[in-house]
C-alpha positions in Angstrom: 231.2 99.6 300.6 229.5 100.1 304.0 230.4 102.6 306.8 230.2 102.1 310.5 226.3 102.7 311.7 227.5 104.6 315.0 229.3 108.0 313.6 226.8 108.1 310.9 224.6 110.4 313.1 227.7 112.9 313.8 226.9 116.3 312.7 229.3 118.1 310.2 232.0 119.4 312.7 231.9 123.3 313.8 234.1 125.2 311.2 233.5 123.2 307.8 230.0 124.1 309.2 230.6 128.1 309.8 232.3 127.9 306.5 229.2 126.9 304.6 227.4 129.7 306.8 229.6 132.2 306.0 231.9 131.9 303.2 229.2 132.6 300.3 228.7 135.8 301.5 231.2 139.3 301.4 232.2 140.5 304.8 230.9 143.6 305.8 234.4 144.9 306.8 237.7 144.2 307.7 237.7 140.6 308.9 237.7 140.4 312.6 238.6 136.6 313.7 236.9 135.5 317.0 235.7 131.6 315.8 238.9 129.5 316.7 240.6 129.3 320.2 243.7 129.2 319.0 245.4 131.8 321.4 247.6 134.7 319.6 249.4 135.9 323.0 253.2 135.0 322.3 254.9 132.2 323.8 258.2 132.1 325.5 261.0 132.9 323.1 263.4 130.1 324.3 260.9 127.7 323.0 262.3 127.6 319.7 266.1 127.4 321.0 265.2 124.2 323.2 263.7 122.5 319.9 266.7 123.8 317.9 269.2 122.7 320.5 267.6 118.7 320.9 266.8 118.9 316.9 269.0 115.8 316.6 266.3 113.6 318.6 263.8 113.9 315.7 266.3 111.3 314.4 264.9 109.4 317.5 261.6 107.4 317.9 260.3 108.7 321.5 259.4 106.9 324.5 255.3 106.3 324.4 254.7 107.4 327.6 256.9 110.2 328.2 260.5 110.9 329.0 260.9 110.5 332.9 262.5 114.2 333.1 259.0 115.3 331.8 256.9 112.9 334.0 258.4 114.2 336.7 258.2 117.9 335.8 254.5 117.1 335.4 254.0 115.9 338.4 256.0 118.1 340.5 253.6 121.3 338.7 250.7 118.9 339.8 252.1 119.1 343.0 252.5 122.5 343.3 249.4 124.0 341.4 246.9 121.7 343.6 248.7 120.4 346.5 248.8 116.2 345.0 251.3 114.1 345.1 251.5 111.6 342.2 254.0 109.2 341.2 255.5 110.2 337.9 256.2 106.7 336.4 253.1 105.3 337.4 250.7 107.9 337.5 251.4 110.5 334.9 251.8 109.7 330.7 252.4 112.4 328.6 250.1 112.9 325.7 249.8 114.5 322.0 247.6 116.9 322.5 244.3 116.1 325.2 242.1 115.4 322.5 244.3 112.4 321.8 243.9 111.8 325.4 240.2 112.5 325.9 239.6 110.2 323.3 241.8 107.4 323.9 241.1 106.8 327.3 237.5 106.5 327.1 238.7 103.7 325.0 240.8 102.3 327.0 238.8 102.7 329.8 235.3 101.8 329.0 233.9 98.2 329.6 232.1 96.4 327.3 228.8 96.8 329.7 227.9 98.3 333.1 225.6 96.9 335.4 224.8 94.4 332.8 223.2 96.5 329.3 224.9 98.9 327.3 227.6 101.8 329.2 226.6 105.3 329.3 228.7 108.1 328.7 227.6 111.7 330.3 228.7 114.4 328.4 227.6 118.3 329.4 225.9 120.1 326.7 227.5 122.1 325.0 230.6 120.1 324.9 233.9 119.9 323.0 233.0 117.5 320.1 235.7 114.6 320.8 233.7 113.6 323.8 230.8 112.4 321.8 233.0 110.3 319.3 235.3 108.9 322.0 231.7 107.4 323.3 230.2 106.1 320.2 234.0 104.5 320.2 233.8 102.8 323.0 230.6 101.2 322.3 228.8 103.4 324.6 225.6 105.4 324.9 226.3 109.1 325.1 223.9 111.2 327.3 223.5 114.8 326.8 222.5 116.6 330.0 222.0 120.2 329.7 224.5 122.8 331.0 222.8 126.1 330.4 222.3 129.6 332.8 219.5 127.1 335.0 222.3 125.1 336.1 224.8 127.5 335.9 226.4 126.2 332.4 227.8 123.0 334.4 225.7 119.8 333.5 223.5 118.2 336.7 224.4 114.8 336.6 222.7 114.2 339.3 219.1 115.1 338.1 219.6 111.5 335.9 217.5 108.7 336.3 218.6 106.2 338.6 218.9 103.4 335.8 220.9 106.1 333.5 223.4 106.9 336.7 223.2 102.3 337.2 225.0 102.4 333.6 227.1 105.5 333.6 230.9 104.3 333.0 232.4 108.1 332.7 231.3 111.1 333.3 233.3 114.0 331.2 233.4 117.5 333.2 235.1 120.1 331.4 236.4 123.1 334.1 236.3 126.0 333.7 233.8 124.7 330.9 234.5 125.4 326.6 232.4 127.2 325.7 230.9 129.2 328.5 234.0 129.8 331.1 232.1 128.5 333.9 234.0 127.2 337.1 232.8 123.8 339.0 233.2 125.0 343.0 234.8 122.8 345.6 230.9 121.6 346.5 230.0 120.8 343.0 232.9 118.4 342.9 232.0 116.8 346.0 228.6 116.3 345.0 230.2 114.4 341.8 232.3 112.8 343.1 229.8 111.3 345.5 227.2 110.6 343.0 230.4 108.7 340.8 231.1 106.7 344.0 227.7 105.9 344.5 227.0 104.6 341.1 230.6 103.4 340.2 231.7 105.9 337.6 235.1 107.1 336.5 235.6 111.2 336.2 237.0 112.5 333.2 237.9 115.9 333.6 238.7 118.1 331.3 240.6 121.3 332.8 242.8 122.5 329.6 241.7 126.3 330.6 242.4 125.9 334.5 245.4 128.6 334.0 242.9 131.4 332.4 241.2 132.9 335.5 239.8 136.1 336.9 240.8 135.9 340.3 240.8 132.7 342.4 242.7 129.3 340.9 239.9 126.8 339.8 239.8 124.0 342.0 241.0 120.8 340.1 239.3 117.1 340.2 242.3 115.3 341.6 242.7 118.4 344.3 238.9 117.8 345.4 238.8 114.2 345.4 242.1 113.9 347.7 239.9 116.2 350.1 237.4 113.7 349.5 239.3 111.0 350.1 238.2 109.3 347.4 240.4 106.4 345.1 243.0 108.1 342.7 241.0 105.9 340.3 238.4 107.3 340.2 239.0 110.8 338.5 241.3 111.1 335.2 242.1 114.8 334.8 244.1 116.2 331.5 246.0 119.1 330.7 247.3 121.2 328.1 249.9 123.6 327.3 248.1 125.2 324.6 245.8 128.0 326.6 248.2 127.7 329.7 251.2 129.0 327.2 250.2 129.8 324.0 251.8 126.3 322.4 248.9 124.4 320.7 251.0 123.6 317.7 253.7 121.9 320.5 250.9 119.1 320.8 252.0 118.9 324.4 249.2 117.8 326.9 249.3 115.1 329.9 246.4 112.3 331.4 246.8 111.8 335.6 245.1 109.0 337.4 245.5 106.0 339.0 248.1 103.6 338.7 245.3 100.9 337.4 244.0 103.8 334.8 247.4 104.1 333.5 248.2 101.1 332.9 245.3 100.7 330.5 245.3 103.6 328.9 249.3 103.1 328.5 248.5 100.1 326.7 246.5 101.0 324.0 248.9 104.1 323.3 251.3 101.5 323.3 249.7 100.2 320.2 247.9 103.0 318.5 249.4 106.4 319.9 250.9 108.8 318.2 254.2 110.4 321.0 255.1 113.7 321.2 258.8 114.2 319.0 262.0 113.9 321.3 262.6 117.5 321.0 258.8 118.7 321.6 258.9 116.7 325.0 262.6 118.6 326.1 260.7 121.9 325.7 257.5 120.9 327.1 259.8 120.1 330.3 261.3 123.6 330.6 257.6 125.5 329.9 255.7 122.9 332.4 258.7 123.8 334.7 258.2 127.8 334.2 255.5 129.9 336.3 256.7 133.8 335.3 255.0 133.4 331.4 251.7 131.8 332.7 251.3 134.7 335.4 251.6 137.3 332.4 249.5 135.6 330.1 246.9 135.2 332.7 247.2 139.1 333.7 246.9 140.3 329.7 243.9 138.2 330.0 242.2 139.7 333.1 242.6 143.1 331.4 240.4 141.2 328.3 238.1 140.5 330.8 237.7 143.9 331.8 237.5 145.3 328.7 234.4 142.8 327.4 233.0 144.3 330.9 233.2 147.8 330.1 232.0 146.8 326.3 228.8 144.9 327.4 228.4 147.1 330.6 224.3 147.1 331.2 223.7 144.1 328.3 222.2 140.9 330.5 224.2 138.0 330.1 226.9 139.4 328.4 230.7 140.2 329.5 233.8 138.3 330.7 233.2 134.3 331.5 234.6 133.5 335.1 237.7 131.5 333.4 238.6 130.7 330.1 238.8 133.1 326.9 235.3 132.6 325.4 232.5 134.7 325.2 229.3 132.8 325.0 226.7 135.5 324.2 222.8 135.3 324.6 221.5 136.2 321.0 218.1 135.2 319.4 219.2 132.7 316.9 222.7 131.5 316.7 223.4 131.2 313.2 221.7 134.0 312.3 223.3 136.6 314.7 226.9 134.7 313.6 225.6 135.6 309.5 224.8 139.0 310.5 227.8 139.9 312.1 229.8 138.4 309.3 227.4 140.1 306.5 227.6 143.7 308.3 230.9 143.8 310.2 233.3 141.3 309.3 233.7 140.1 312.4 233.8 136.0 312.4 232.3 134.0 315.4 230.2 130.5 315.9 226.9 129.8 316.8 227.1 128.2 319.7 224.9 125.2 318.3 227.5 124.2 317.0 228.9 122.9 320.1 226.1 120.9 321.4 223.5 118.3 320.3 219.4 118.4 320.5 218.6 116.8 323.3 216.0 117.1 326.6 213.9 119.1 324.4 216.3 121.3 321.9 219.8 122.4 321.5 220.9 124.6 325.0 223.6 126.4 322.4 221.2 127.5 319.5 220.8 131.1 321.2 224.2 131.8 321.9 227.3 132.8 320.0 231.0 132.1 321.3 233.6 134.5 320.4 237.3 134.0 321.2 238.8 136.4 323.0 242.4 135.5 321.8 243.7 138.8 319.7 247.3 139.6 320.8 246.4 143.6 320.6 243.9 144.9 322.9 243.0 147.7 320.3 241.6 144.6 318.3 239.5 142.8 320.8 238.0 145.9 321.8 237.1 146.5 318.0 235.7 143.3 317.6 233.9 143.3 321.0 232.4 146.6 320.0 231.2 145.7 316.5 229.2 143.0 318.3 227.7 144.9 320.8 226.3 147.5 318.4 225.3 145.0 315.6 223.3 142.3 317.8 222.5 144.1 321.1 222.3 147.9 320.1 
């Protein structure tokens, strides 16, 4: 029995991998978790009492796309967070997760062949993982292009070779950027979205930790190409609730885009999706619709941010990202800095390699480490962040 030729060059994905680093060893204290994003902060309480009250609807198939309440809550935050108006039945469709989405629409979306040989796929590197499969997918070519501290940890699409731009179909961005919390400026999304017009590309754009900031609201894709004036075809942004609010077991994300990208991409849902549950979707309409929870989940993270400051205070490199709630640390070798830690401290993070392919010359995450800065007590990150400053830098 054969297998398909074009996963078989996938690495082993990140944690079976930091498990095989790691678990055949003792920990060297108390077990400090910092691998997984999966945020700890508590989400709101009335969560739970909107699934309980609509628990009936799980008798229910749900609409594909979305219930129109929750399209239109959707688009009325898009609205208000970045100043766009989009049509909620024709614009919006509400997705299982973004990974479902990040995937499925390069499927949808990808042609057969661009400017007559095989499409390209940009992807930044270091890069969540589903953008490489979604690529190999659709048939197309992925392209690594390096987003490390020269190019300020966002990926320079626009130092590609003509003939590479010539075939580019999509170009993923993620902002602020997993795993190194940088923040793509108003004039890095112009310059993108000028090189996509130029060479006919659509913008995939990942912004699932746009709610996590320090200080000033990243600027979205949509918000800069209206200012642009460029098509509403030509970026498809997605969105979570599971940084924003503390829900990634809700599954509750959403795609925006043109009325043309939609279509597709509502198509092939149509046939292979997987909906969010009646009773998911009603409380995913009251937390889009909800501000006050996301302004104090945002503030307990700006006093994490000061706190990895104080911790790493004089240690180059190191301390709070701009967004996000990663740490991605300079070290000397990845793996074994993540072994170390684990063998002398019990504290648990990944080696940033992990995260990105070789490519242009090697692998621009091999000497860094990402830990997540997602501990619901202060006391704890603090801990952690202080067991890694005086094992790897001290």
């Amino acid at each position: 029995m054969s297998f398909p030729e074009r996963f078989s060059n996938l690495p082993e994905y990140a944690f079976p991998r930091l498990r095989r680093l790691l678990d055949g060893h003792a920990p060297g204290g108390p077990i400090v978790p910092m691998s997984i994003g999966e945020p700890q902060h508590a989400f709101p309480a009335w969560v739970a009492e909107i699934v309980a009250r609509h628990a009936s609807d799980f008798g229910k198939y749900p609409p594909n796309d979305g219930t129109p309440e929750l399209l239109e809550i959707i688009a009325a935050w898009i609205a208000r967070r970045y100043g766009v108006a989009v049509q909620a039945d024709a614009q919006v469709m509400a997705l299982n997760g973004t990974r479902e989405g990040l995937f499925n629409a390069a499927v949808a979306l990808c042609p057969e062949e661009k400017s007559g040989a095989q499409p390209a796929v940009l992807i930044p590197n270091p890069f969540y993982q589903v953008y490489a499969v979604a690529a190999l997918t659709a048939g197309a070519e992925p392209i690594y292009v390096r987003a490390d501290a020269d190019t300020g940890f966002l990926p320079d699409y626009a130092g590609l070779p003509a003939e590479v731009l010539d075939r580019t179909a999509i170009a993923y961005l993620c902002s602020p950027s997993n795993p190194q919390g940088a923040v793509a400026s108003p004039a890095y999304l112009r310059d993108l979205l000028a090189l996509a017009e130029k060479h006919d590309f659509r913008i995939f754009a990942d912004e699932c930790y746009s709610e996590i900031y320090r200080a000033d609201a990243p600027t979205g894709a949509l918000e800069a190409a209206q200012a642009e004036g460029a098509g509403p075809e030509r970026v498809v942004i997605f969105h979570s609730l599971s940084k924003r609010s503390n829900l990634p077991g809700l599954r509750s994300g959403f795609v925006v885009s043109g009325p043309k990208n939609i279509a597709a991409i509502r198509q092939l849902r149509a046939y292979s999706g997987a909906p969010l549950p009646l009773p998911l979707m009603r409380a995913a309409e009251a937390v889009w619709a909800d501000e006050a929870h996301v302004e104090e989940n945002r503030a307990r993270y700006q006093r994490k941010y000061q706190i990895a400051d104080e911790v790493f205070a004089g240690i180059e490199g190191c301390g709070a990202p701009e967004a996000g709630f990663f740490l991605w640390l300079p070290v000397d070798d990845g793996e074994e800095a993540a072994l170390k830690l684990w063998r002398e401290t019990g504290v648990r993070v990944l080696p940033g390699a992990y995260f990105a392919r070789d490519a242009e010359g090697g692998n621009p995450g091999r000497e860094y480490i990402r830990a997540a800065m997602v501990a619901d007590s202060e006391e704890d990150l603090q801990r952690g962040l202080t067991l890694i400053r005086d094992c790897i830098y001290l």
